[in-house]
RONU-818272 format. One record per residue: residue in one letter; z negated, x, y negated of N, C-alpha, C, O, CB in turn. Coordinates in steps of 0.2 Angstrom, whole numbers, padded with zeros to 4 digits, always signed. Glycine has a CB too. Layout:
N
aZXYZXYZXYZXYZXY
...
This chain:
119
x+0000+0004+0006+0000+0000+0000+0000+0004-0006+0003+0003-0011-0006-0005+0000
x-0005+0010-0005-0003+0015-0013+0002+0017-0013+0004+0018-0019-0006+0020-0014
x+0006+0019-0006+0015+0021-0007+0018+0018-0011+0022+0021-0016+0020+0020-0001
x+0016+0010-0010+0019+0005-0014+0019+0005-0021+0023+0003-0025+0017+0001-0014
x+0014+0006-0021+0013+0005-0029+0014+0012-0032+0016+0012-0038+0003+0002-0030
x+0014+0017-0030+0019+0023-0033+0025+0023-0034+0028+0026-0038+0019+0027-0029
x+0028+0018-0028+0035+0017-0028+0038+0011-0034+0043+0012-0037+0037+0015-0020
x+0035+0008-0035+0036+0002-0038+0035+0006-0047+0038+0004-0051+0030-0004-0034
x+0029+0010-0047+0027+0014-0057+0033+0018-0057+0037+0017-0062+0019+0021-0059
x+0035+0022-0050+0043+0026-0051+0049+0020-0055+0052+0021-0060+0045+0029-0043
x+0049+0017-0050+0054+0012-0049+0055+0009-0058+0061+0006-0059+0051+0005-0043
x+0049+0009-0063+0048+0005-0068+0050+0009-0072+0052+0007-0077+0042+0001-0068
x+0049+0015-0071+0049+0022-0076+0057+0023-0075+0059+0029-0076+0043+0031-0074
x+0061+0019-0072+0068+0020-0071+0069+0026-0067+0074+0029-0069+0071+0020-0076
x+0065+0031-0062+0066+0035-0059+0069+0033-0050+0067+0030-0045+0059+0037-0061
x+0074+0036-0051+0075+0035-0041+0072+0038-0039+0070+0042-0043+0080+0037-0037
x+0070+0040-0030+0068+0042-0027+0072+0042-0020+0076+0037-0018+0064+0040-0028
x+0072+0047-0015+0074+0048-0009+0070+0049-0005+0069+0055-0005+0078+0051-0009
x+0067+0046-0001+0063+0051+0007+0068+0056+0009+0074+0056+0008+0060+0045+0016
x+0065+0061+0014+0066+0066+0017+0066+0065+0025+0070+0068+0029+0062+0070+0015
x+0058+0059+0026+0057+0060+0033+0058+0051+0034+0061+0049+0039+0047+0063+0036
x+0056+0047+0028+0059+0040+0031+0064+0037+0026+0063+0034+0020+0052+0035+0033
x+0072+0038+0029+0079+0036+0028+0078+0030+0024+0083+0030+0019+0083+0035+0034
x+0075+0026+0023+0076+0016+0023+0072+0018+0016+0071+0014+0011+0071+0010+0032
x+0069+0024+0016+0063+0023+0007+0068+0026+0002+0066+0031+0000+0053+0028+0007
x+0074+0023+0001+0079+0026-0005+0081+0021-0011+0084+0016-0009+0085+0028-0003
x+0080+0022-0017+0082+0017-0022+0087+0019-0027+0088+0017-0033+0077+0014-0025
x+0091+0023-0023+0099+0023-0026+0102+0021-0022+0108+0023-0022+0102+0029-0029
x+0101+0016-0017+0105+0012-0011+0108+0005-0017+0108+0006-0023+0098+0008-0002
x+0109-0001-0013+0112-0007-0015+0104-0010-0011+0103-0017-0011+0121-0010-0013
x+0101-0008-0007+0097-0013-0003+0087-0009-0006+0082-0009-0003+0100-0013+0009
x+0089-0007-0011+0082-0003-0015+0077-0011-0016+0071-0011-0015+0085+0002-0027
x+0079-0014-0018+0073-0021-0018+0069-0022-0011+0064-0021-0008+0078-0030-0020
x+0076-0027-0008+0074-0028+0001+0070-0024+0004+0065-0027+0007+0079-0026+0005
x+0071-0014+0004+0065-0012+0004+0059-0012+0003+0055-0012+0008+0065-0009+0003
x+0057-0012-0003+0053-0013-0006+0049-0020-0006+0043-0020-0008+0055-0010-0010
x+0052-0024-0004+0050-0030-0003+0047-0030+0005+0041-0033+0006+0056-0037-0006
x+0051-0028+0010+0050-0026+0017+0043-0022+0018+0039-0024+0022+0056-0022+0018
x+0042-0017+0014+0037-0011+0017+0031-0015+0015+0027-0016+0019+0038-0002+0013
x+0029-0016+0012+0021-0022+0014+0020-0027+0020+0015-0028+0023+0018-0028+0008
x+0026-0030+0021+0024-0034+0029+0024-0029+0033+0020-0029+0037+0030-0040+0032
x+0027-0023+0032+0030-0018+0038+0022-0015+0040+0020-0016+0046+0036-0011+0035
x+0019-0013+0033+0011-0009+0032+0006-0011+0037+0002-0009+0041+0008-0012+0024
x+0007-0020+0034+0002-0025+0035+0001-0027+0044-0004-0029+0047+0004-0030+0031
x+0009-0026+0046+0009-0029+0053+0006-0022+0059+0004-0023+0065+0017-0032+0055
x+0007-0015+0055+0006-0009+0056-0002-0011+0060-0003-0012+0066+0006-0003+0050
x-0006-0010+0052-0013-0011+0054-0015-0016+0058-0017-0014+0064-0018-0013+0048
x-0013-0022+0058-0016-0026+0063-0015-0025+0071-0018-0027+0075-0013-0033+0061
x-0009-0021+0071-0006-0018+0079-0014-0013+0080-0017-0011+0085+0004-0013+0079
x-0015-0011+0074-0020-0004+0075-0024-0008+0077-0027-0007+0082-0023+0002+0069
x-0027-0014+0073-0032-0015+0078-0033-0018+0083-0037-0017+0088-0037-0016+0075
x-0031-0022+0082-0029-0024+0091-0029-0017+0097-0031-0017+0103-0020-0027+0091
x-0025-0013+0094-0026-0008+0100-0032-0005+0102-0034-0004+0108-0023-0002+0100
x-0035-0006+0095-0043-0003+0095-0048-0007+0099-0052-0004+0103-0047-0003+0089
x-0046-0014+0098-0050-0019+0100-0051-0018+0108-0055-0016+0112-0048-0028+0097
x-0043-0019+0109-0041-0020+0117-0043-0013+0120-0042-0012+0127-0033-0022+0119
x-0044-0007+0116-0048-0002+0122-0055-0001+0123-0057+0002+0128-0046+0004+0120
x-0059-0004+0116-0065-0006+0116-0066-0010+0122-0071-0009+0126-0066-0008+0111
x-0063-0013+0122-0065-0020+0128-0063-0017+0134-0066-0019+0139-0060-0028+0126
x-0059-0013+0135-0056-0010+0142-0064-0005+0144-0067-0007+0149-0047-0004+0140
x-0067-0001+0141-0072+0004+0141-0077+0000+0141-0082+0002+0143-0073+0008+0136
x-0077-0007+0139-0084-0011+0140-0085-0014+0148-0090-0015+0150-0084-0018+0134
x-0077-0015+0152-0076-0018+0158-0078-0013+0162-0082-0013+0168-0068-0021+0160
x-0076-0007+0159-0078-0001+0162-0087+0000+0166-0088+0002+0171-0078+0003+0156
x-0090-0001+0161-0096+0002+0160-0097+0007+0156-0103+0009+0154-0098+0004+0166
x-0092+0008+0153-0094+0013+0146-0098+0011+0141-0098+0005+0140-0088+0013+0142
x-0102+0014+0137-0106+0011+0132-0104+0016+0126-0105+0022+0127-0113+0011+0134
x-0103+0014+0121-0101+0018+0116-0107+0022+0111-0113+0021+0112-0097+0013+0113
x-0104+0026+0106-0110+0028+0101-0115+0033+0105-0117+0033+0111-0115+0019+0098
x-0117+0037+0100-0126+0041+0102-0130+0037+0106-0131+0031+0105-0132+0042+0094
x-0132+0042+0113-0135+0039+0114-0144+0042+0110-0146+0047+0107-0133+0040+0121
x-0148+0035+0111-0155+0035+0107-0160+0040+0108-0163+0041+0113-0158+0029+0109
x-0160+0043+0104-0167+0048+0107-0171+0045+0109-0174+0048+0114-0170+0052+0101
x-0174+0039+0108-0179+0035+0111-0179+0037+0119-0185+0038+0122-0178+0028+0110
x-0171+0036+0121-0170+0037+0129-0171+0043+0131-0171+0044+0137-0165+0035+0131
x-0172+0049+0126-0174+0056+0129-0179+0055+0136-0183+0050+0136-0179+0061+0123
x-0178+0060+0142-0180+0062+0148-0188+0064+0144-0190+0067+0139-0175+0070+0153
x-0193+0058+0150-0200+0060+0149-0201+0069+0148-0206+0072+0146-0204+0056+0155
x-0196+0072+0151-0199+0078+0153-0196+0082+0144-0200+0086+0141-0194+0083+0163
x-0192+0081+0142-0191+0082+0135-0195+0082+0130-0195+0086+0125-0188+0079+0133
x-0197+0078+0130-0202+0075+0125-0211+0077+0128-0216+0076+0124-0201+0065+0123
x-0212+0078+0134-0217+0082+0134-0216+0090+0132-0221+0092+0129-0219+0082+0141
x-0210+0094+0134-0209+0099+0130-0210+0101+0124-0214+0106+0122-0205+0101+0131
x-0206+0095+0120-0207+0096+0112-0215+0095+0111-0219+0099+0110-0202+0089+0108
x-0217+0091+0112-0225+0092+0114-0229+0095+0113-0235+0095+0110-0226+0093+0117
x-0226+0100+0117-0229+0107+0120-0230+0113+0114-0234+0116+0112-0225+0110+0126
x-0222+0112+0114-0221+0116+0108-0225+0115+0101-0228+0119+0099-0215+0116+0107
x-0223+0108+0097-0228+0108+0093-0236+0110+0090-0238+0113+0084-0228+0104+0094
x-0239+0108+0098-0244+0110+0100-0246+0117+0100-0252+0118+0100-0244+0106+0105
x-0241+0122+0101-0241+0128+0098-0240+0130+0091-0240+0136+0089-0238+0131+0102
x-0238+0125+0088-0236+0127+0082-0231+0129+0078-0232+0132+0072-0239+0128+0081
x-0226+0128+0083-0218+0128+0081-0216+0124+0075-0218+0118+0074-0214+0126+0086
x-0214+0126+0072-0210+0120+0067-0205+0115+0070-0205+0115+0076-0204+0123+0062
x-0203+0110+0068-0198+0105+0071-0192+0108+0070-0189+0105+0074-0198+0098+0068
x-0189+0113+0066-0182+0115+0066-0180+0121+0071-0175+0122+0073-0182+0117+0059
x-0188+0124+0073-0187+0127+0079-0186+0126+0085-0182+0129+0089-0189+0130+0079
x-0192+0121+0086-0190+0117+0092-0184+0115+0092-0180+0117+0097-0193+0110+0093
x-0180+0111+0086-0176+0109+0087-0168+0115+0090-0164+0114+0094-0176+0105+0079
x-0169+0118+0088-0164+0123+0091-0166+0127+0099-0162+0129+0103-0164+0129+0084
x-0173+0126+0100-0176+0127+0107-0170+0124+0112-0166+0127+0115-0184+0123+0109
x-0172+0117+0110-0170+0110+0114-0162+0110+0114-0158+0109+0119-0174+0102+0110
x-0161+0110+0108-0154+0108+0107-0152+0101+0106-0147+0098+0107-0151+0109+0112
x-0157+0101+0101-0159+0093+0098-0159+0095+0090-0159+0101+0088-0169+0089+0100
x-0158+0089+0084-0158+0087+0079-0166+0088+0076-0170+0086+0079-0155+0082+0078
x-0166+0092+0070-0173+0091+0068-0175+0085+0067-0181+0084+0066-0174+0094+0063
x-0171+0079+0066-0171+0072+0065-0175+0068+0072-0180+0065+0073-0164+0070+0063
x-0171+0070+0076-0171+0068+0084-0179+0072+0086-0183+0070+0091-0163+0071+0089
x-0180+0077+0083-0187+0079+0086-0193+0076+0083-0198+0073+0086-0189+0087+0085
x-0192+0077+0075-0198+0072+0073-0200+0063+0075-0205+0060+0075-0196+0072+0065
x-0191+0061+0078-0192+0053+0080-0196+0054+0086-0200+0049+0086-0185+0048+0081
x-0196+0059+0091-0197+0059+0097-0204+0060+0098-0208+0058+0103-0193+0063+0099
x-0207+0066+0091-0214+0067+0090-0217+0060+0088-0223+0060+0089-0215+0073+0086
x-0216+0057+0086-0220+0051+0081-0217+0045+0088-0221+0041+0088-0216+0048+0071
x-0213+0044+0092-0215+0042+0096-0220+0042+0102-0223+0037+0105-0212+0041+0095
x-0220+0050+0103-0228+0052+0106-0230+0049+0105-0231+0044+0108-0232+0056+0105
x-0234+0051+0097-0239+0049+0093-0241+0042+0095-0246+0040+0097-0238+0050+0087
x-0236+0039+0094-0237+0030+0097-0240+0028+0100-0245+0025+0099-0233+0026+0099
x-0236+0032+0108-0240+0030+0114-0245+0032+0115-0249+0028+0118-0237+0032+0118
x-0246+0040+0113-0255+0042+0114-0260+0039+0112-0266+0042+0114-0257+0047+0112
């Protein structure tokens, strides 16, 4: 749509233009309107194919058993979060653990506070 609207301030500044890679975007043709009237449905029916494909692979991965996205630190291995633990407990920092483990300093502190909860 911003192609468009580039093409269209050219178009008004009386400027022609030619693509290089797509043939059909020329307005020194006899068919420079048609184009230009064409390439927003063309745009528009693009995206919608995009997401449909998205949708329909989402959904294919869901039939799957796939589950998408981070999984939760919440779901860290009990044996993980006794380490971090441990470590704290010696008086590591969270940024060093965090690089121990091979975890987020974010994902260590959520993990230490939810110790804390449970204990």
């Amino acid at each position: 749509m911003e192609t468009l609207n580039h093409l269209q301030r050219l178009t008004s500044y009386g400027v022609n233009y030619r693509s290089f890679t797509e043939q059909y975007l020329d307005s020194t043709g006899i068919f420079k309107e048609a184009v230009i009237g064409i390439l927003p449905a063309v745009a528009k029916q693009e995206r919608v194919r995009l997401s449909e494909r998205t949708i329909a692979g989402l959904q294919r991965a869901k039939a799957k058993g796939r589950v998408g996205g981070r999984p939760k630190a919440e779901d860290a291995e009990p044996r993980l979060v006794a380490k971090i633990g441990r470590l704290r407990a010696q008086g590591r920092s969270n940024r060093a653990i965090a690089s121990e483990v091979g975890r987020s300093p974010n994902t260590v502190l959520r993990l230490l506070k939810s110790q804390r909860a449970i204990a």
